[in-house]
C-alpha positions in Angstrom: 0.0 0.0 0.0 1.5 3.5 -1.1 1.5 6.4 1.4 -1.2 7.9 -0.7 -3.7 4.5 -0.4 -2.5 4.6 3.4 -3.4 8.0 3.7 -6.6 8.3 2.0 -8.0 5.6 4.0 -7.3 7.2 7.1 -8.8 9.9 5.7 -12.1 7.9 4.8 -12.1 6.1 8.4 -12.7 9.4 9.9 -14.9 11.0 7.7 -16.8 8.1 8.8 -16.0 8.2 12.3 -16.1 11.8 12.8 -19.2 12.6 15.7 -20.2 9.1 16.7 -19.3 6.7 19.0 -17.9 3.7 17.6 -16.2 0.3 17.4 -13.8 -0.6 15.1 -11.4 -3.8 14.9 -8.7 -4.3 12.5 -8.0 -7.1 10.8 -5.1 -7.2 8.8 -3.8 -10.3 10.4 -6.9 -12.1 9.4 -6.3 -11.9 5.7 -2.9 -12.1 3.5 -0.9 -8.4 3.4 -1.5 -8.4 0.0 -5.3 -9.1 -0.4 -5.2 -6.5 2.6 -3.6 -4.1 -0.4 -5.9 -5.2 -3.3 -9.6 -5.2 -1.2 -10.9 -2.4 0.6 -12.9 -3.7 4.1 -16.0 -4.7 4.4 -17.8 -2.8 7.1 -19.9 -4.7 9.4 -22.8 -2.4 11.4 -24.3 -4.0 14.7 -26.7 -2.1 15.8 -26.0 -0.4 19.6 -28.4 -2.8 21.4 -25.7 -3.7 24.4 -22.7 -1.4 25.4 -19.9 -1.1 23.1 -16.7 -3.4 25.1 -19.7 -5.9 25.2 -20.3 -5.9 21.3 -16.7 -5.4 20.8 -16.3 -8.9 22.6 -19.5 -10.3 21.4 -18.8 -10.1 17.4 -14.8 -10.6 17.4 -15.8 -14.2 16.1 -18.2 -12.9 13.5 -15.6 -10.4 12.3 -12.7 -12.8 12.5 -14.6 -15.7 10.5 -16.2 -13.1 7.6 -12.4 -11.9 7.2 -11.2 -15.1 6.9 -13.7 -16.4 4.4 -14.1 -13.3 2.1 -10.0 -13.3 2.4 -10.6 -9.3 3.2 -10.3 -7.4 6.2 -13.7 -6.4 8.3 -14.3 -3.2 10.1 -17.1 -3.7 13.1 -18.9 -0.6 14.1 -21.7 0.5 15.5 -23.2 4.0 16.6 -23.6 6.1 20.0 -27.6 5.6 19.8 -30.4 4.1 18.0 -31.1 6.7 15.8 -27.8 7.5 14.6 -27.4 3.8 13.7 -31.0 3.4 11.5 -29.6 7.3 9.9 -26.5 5.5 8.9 -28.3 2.3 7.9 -30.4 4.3 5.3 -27.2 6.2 4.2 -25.6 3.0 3.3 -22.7 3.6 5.5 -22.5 0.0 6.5 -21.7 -3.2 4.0 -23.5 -4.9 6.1 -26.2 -4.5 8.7 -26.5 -6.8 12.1 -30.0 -5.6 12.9 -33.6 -5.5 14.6 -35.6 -7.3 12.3 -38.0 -4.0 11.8 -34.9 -1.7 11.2 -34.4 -4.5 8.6 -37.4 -4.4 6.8 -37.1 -0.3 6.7 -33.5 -1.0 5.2 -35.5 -3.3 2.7 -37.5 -1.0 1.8 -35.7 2.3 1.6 -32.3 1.5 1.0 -32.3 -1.3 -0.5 -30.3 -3.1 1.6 -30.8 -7.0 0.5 -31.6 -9.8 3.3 -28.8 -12.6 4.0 -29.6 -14.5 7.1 -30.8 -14.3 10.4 -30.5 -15.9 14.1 -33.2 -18.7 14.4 -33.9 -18.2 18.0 -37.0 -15.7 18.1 -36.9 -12.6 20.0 -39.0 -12.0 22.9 -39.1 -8.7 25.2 -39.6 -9.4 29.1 -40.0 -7.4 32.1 -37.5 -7.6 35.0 -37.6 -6.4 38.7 -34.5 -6.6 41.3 -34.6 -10.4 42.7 -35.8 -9.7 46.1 -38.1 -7.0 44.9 -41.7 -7.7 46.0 -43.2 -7.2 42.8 -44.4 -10.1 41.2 -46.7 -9.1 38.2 -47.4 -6.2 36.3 -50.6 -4.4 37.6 -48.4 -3.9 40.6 -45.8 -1.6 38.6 -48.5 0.7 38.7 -47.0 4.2 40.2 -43.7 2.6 39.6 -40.8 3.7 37.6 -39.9 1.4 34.6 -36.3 1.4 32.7 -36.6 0.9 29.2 -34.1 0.7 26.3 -34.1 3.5 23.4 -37.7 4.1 22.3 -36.6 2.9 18.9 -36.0 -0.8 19.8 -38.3 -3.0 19.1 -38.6 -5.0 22.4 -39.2 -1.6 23.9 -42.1 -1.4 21.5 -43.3 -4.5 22.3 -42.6 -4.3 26.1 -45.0 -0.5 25.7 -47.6 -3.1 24.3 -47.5 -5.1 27.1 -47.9 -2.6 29.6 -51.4 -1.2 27.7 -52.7 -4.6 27.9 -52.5 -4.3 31.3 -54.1 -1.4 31.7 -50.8 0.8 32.7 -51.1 2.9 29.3 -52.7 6.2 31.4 -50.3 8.7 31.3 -49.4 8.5 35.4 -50.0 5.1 35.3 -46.3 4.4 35.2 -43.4 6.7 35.0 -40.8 5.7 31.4 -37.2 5.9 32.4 -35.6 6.0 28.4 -31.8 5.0 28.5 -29.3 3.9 25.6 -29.2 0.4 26.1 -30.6 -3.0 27.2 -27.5 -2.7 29.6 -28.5 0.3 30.7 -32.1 -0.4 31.3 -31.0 -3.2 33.6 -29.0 -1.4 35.6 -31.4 1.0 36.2 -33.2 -1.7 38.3 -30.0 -2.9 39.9 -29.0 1.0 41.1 -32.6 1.6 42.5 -33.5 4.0 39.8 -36.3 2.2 38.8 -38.7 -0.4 40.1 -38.7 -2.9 36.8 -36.8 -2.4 33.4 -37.9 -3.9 29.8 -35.2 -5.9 28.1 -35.2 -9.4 25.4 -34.2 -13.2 26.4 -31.5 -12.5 24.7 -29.8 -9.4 25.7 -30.1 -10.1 28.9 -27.8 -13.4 28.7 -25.7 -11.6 26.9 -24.3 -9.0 30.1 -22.2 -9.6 32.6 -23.6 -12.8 35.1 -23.3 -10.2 38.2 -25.8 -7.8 36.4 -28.0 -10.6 35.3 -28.2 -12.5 38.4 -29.7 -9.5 40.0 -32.8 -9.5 38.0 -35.9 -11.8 37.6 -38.6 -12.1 35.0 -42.0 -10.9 35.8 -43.6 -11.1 32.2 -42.6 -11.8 28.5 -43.7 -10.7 25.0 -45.3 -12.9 22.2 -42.3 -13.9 20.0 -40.8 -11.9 16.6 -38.4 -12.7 14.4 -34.6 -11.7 15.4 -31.7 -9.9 14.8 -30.6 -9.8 10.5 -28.0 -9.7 8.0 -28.5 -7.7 5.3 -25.6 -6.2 2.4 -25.4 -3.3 0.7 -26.4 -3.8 -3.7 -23.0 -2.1 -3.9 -21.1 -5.1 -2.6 -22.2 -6.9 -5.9 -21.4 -10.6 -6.5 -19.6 -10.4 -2.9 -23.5 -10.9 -1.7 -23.8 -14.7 -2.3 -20.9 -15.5 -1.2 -21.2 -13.3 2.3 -24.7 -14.8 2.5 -23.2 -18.1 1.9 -20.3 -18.1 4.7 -23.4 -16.9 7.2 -25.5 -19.9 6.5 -21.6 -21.7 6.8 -21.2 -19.9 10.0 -23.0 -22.7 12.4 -20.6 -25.4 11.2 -17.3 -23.2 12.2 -15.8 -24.5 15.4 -15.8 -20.2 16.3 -19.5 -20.2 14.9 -20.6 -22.8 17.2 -19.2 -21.6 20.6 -20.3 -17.7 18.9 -24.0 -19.1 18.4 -23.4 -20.8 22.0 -22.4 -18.6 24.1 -25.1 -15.7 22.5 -27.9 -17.7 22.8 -28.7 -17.2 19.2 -28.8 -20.9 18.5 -28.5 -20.6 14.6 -28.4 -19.3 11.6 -31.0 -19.4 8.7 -32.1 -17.4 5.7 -34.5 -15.0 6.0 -38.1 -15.0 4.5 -40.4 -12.8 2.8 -43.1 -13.4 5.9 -40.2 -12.7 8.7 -39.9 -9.4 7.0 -43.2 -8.9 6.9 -44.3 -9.5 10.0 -42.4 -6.0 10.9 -44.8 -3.9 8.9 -47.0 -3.0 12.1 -44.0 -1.7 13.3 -43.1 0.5 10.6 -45.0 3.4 11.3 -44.2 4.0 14.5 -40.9 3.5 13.9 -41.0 6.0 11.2 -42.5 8.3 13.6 -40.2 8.1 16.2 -37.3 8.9 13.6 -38.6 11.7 12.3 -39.3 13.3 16.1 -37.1 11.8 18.2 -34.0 14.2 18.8 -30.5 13.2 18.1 
């Protein structure tokens, strides 16, 4: 790589980077120097659902094995919020998405972005007090405080739902404590700034077993469709074969401890109806974009 390559893509990194938070691993150990030279990175968005050392740690196994398999290096990032993430989703930013299955569909639709695979466990939002709380249903948050994460996410959504159906949709009925993150709405419960927090299955066994441990469920969602892959129509004819290496991905010996240890269980390709299934979802999302502030 001349000085000039090196330094125009420095340049481009922060351009990129320049007034968000982000994540970023490189990889030039994980393919050959010189297809380092000849392929530009792919960059691999996961959306800002947990805290950023945590998804650092999380998808160093999904970055490792796509860099391996496309022989390319793969940038991960993500973004300091919700929003900023689905902005930078719809500006084609990333290759590749690692998303909520309705910021997928919006993707779909209005970016193009084209589907690859998703996780096969199904997602399903839950509502968490402090272990020794006395609390044990959810008429009796009623007055409470309840920790949820960003208003954009879907389990948030969901966990909303669950709260009008029983009968704490009144505004007083409960008080909304928004945060950035599932982490974040979980440790609202374990610092005594809120009586019960909303958070998924997943992202919950996915922190640290101190911060889990100090929570128990007192109601669940129905289940939705997870978290996605989807590429960018720029990458091309790279598409098949990134889709391909995901569906691979389960047979890896890093794929298998990766879908283990996540609790993601699989992978599969995604259908028309799993995309579908997000379209209640779209206008209030859409909403929420257009109102929420940055």
């Amino acid at each position: 790589m001349t000085m000039r390559s090196l330094a125009a893509t420095v340049m481009r990194w922060r351009r990129r980077l320049a007034g968000r938070a982000w994540l970023l691993v490189f990889t030039s150990l994980a393919a050959p120097a010189a297809q380092a030279a000849e392929v530009p990175p792919l960059d691999l968005g996961v959306f800002p659902y947990l805290s950023t050392r945590t998804l650092l740690d999380l998808y160093q196994p999904v970055r490792a094995y796509l860099a391996q398999e496309m022989g390319r290096p793969v940038n991960v990032f993500t973004a300091p919020n919700y929003k900023a993430y689905a902005s930078e989703t719809q500006r084609g930013v990333y290759d590749i998405v690692v998303t909520p299955p309705h910021f997928a569909r919006l993707a779909q639709r209005e970016a193009g972005y084209i589907p690859l695979a998703m996780y096969t466990r199904e997602l399903r939002g839950m509502v968490v007090v402090a272990r020794d709380s006395p609390i044990q249903s959810l008429p009796a948050l009623k007055g409470r405080r309840i920790a949820t994460p960003n208003q954009l996410a879907l389990v948030t959504m969901m966990g909303r739902q669950l709260l009008r159906e029983n009968g704490l949709a009144a505004e007083g009925s409960v008080s909304i404590l928004d945060v950035a993150s599932h982490n974040n709405a979980v440790l609202a419960v374990q610092n005594g700034e809120a009586e019960a927090a909303i958070t998924s299955s997943t992202a919950l066994e996915q922190m640290p077993a101190e911060l889990r441990n100090s929570v128990r469920v007192i109601a669940q969602t129905p289940r939705v469709p997870h978290v996605m892959y989807l590429a960018h129509p720029r990458l091309g004819q790279s598409i098949k074969r990134i889709k391909a290496a995901l569906l691979n991905f389960p047979q890896a010996a890093e794929g298998r401890v990766f879908l283990h240890d996540a609790g993601f269980e699989g992978i599969r390709t995604i259908d028309e109806a799993d995309l579908k299934s997000m379209d209640p979802y779209l206008k209030e999302l859409k909403r929420l974009l257009e109102t929420m502030q940055p």
